[in-house]
N, C-alpha and C positions, 0 to 999 in steps of 0.2 A: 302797561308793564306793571307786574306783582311790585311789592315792597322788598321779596325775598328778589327776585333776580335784579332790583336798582340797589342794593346794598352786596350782591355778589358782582356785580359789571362794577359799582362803584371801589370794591378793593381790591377789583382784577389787575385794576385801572394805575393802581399804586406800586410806585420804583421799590421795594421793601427790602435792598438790599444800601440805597439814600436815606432809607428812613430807620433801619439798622445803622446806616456808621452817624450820622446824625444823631441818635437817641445814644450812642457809646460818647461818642465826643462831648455831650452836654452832661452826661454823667462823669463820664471824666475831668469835666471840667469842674463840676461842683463837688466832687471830691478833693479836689484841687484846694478851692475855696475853703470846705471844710476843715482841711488838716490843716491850712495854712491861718487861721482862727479858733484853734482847739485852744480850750481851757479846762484843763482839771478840774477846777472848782466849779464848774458850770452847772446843776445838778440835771437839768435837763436840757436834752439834747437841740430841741428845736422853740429854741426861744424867740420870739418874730422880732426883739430889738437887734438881733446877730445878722449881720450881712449873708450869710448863708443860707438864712432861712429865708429873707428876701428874695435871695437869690434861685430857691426852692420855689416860691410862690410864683416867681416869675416865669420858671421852666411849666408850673402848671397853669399856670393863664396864655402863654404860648402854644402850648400843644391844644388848649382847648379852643382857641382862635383857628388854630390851621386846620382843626378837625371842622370846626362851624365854613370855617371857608370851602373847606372840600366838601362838606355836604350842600351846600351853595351853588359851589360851581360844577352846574346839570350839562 
């Protein structure tokens, strides 16, 4: 099998309307986090000692794990 038709089979493969309310719900949810941690005086936005941004890192070490799992699992 090509590489092009194992990465077309593999996101044929995928619920993307689970992975649409999922990807809103985790955004919404870090919105959530954000406003509820806003500081005026903050000058920039994505400072890594702010629970937010943590909580930033940690939505992108997730989705890069479920992506590594899904390319995984043949």
């Amino acid at each position: 099998m090509t590489a092009k038709r194992h990465v077309n089979s593999l996101l044929g493969n995928i619920d993307w309307l689970s992975v649409a309310i999922y990807l809103a719900l985790v955004t919404i949810g870090w919105f959530n986090i954000y406003a509820s941690l806003y500081d005026e005086t903050q000058v920039f936005a994505f400072d890594i000692h702010q629970r937010y941004f943590m909580q930033l890192l940690w939505i992108g070490v997730s989705l890069l794990v479920a992506f590594a799992i899904l390319l995984i699992d043949d």
